[in-house]
C-alpha positions as CSV (number, residue, x, y, z in Angstrom):
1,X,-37.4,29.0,-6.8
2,X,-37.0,32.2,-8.8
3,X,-38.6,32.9,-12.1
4,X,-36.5,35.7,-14.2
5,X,-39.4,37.2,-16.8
6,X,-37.7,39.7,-19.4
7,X,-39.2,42.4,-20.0
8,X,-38.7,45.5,-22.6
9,X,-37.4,47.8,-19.9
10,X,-36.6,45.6,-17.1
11,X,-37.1,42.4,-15.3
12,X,-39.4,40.7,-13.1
13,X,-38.2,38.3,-10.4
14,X,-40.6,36.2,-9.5
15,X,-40.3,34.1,-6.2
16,X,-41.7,30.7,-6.8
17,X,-40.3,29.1,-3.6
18,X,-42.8,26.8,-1.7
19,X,-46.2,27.8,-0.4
20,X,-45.4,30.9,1.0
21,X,-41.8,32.3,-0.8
22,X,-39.9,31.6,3.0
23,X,-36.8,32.8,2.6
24,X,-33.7,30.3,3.1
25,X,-29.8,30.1,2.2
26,X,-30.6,28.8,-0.9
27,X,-33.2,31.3,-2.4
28,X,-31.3,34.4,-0.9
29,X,-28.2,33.2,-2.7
30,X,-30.6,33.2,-5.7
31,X,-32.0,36.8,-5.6
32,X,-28.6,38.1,-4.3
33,X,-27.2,36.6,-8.1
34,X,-30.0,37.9,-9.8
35,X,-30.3,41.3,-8.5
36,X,-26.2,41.6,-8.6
37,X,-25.7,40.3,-12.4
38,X,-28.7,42.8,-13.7
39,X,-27.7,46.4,-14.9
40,X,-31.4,47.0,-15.6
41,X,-35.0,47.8,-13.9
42,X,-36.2,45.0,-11.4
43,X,-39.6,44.1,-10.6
44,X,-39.4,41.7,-7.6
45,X,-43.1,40.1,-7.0
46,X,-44.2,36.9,-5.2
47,X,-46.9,33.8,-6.2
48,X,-50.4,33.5,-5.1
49,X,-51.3,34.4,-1.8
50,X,-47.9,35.4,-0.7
51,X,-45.1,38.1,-1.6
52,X,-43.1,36.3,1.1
53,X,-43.7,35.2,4.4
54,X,-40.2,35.7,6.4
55,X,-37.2,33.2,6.8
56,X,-37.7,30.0,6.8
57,X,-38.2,28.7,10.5
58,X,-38.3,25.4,10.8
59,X,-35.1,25.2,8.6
60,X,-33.1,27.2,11.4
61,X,-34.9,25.2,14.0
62,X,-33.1,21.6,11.9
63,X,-29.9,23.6,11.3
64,X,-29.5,25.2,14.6
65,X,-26.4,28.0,15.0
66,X,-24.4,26.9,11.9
67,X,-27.3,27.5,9.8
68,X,-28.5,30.4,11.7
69,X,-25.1,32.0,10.9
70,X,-25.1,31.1,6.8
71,X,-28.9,32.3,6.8
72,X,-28.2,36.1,8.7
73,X,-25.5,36.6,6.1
74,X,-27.7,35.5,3.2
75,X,-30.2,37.8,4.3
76,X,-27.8,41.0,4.7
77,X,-26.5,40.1,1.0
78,X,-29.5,40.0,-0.4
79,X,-30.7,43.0,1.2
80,X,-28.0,45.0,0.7
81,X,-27.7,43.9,-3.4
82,X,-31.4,44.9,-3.6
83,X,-31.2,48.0,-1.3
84,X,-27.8,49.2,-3.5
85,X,-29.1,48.0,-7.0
86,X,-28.0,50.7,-9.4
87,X,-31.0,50.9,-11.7
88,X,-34.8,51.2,-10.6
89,X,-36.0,48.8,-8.0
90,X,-39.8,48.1,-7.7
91,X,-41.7,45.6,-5.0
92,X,-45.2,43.9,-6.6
93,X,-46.3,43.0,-3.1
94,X,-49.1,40.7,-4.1
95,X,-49.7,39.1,-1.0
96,X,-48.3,38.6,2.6
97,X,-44.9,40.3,3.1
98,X,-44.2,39.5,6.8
99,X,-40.7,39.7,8.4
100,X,-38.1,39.2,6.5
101,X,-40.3,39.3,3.2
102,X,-41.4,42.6,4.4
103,X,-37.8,44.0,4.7
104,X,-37.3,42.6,1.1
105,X,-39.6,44.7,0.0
106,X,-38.8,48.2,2.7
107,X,-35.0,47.3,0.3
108,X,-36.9,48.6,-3.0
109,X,-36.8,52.0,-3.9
110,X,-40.8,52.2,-4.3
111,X,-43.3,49.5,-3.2
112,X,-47.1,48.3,-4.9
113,X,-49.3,46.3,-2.8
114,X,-53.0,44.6,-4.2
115,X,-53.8,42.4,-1.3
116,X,-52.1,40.3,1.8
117,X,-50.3,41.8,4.9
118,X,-47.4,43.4,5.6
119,X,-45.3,44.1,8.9
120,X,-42.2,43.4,10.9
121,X,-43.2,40.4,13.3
122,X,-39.2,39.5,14.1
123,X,-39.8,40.7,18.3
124,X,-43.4,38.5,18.4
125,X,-40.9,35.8,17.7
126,X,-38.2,36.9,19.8
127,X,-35.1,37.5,17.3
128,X,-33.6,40.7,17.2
129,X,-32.8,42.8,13.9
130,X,-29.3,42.4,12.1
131,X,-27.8,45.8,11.0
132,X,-28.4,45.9,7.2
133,X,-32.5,45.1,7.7
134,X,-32.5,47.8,10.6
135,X,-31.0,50.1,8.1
136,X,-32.9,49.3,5.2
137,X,-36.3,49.9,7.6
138,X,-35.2,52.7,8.8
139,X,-34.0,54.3,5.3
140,X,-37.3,53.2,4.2
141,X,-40.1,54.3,7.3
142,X,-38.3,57.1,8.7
143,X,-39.8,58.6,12.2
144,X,-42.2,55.7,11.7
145,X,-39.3,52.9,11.6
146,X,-40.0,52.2,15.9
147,X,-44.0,52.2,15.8
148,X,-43.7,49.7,13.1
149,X,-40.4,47.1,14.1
150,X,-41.7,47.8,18.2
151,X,-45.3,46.8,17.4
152,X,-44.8,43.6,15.6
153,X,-48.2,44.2,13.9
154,X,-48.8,43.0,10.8
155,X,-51.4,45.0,8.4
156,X,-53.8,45.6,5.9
157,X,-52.8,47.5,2.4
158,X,-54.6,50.5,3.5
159,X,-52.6,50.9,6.7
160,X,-49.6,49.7,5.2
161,X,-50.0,52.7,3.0
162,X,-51.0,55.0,5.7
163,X,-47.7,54.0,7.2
164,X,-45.6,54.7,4.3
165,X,-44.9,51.0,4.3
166,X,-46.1,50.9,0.7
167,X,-46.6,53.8,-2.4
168,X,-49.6,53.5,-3.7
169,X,-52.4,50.5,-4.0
170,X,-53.5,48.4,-7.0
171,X,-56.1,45.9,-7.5
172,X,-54.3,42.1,-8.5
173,X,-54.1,41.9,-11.9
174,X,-53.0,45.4,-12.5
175,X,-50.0,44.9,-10.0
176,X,-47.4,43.4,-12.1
177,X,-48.3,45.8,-15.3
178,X,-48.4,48.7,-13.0
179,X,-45.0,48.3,-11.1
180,X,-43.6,47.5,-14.8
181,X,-44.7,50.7,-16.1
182,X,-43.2,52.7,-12.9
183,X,-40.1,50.7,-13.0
184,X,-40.1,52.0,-17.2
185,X,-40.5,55.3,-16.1
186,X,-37.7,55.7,-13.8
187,X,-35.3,53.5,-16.2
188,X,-36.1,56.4,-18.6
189,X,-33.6,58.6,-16.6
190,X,-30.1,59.3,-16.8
191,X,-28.7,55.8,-15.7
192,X,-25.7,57.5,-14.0
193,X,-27.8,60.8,-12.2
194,X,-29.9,57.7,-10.8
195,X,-27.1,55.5,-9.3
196,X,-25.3,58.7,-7.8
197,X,-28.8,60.0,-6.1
198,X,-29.7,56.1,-4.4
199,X,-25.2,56.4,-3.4
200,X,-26.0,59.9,-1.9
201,X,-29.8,59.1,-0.2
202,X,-27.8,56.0,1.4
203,X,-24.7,56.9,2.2
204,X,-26.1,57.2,6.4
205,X,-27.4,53.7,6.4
206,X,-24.3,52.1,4.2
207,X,-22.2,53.9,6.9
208,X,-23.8,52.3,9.7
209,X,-24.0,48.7,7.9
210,X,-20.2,49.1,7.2
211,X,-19.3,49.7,10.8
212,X,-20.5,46.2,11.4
213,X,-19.1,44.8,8.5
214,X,-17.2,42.4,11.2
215,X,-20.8,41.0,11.7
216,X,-23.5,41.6,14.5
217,X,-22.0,38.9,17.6
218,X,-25.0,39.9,19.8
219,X,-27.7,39.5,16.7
220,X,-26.2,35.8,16.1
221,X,-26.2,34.6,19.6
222,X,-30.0,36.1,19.7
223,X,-31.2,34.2,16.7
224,X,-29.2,31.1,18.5
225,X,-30.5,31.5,21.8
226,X,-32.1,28.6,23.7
227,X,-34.8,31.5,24.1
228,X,-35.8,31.9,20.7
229,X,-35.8,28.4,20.1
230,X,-38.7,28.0,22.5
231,X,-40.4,30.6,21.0
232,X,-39.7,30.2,16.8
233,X,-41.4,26.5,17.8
234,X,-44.2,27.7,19.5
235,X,-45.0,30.4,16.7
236,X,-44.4,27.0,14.5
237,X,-47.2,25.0,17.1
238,X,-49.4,28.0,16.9
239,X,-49.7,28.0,12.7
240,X,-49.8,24.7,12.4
241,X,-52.9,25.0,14.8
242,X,-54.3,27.2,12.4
């Protein structure tokens, strides 16, 4: 599900969760520990073809508003454990980071991509955003957050950098080295001058996350709308088309 590689300077999490890394309760309770019990560098990275391809669909589909509930305050954990990691955070996109997965990555303080697509398809599916991934997006794309999250697009690495959506491009098996390496390099700093400057460059999106601490009402009945039912299993109808 997740594969913890030590390294000299850091770690690398490695998701290892199906065919495509879909995120569910289960392996956003496991990066949420992971992330939360390291005091070092993180390297988060994906397996084959994908970096992760977005919550899992079909399991909200079989565990209808109960699960739907559990899984939207998995995902805000996670994102927020990542997104407020003390040390160095570094996404190895490696392949498709779509939806959710994409956020995962937007939570990192710098992003690598060598291949795949990235973008924030949630609206082609019909479910709104929750606070903490509106935030992280927005902390992360700036004055480019509403082209992005309103177009549903997803795209290329080259785009994706134009976009600011990723740092810098590397071919595949330089990836994981590479975002090592950077990851080193900003471990090398004062350990305390780091946390305080990530506190400080998030304190407006923290702000805004806390203020709905009491949990987003409107996002949950969105997700568990008869609406987006229809629509999560015709996105479903249209892959397995595919």
């Amino acid at each position: 599900m997740l594969i913890t590689e030590e390294r000299d300077d850091g770690a690398v999490l490695r998701i290892e969760h199906g065919r495509v890394g879909a995120l569910d309760v289960e392996l956003l309770d496991a990066l949420t520990e992971a992330v939360s019990a390291s005091d070092r560098a993180l390297v988060i990275t994906g397996t084959g073809s994908s970096f992760s391809a977005g919550v899992d669909l079909r399991r909200i589909l079989e565990g209808r508003r109960p699960y739907t509930e559990a899984l939207l305050t998995a995902l805000s954990r996670t994102y927020r454990a990542v997104f407020d990691h003390p040390r160095p955070t570094v996404a190895a996109v490696n392949g498709h980071a779509i939806a959710g997965g994409c956020v995962l990555a937007l939570a990192c303080d710098l992003r690598l991509m060598s291949g795949g697509r990235i973008g924030l398809t949630e609206l082609a599916v019909g479910v709104p955003f929750p606070t903490t991934a509106l935030e992280v997006v927005q902390h992360a794309l700036g004055p480019r957050t509403g082209r992005v999250l309103l177009g549903g697009q997803l795209e290329d690495r080259e785009h994706a950098l134009a976009l600011g959506m990723v740092d810098e491009l590397t071919e595949p098996g330089e990836l994981v080295p590479r975002a090592v390496a950077l990851a080193a390099e900003l471990a090398a700093r004062s350990p305390e001058a780091y946390r305080l400057a990530k506190v400080q460059l998030h304190r407006q999106a923290n702000a805004a996350i806390e203020a709905t601490a009491g949990g987003d009402a409107a996002v949950l009945a969105g997700w568990a709308s008869d609406d987006t039912r229809l629509r999560i299993e015709a996105a479903l109808a249209a892959l397995s088309r595919r």
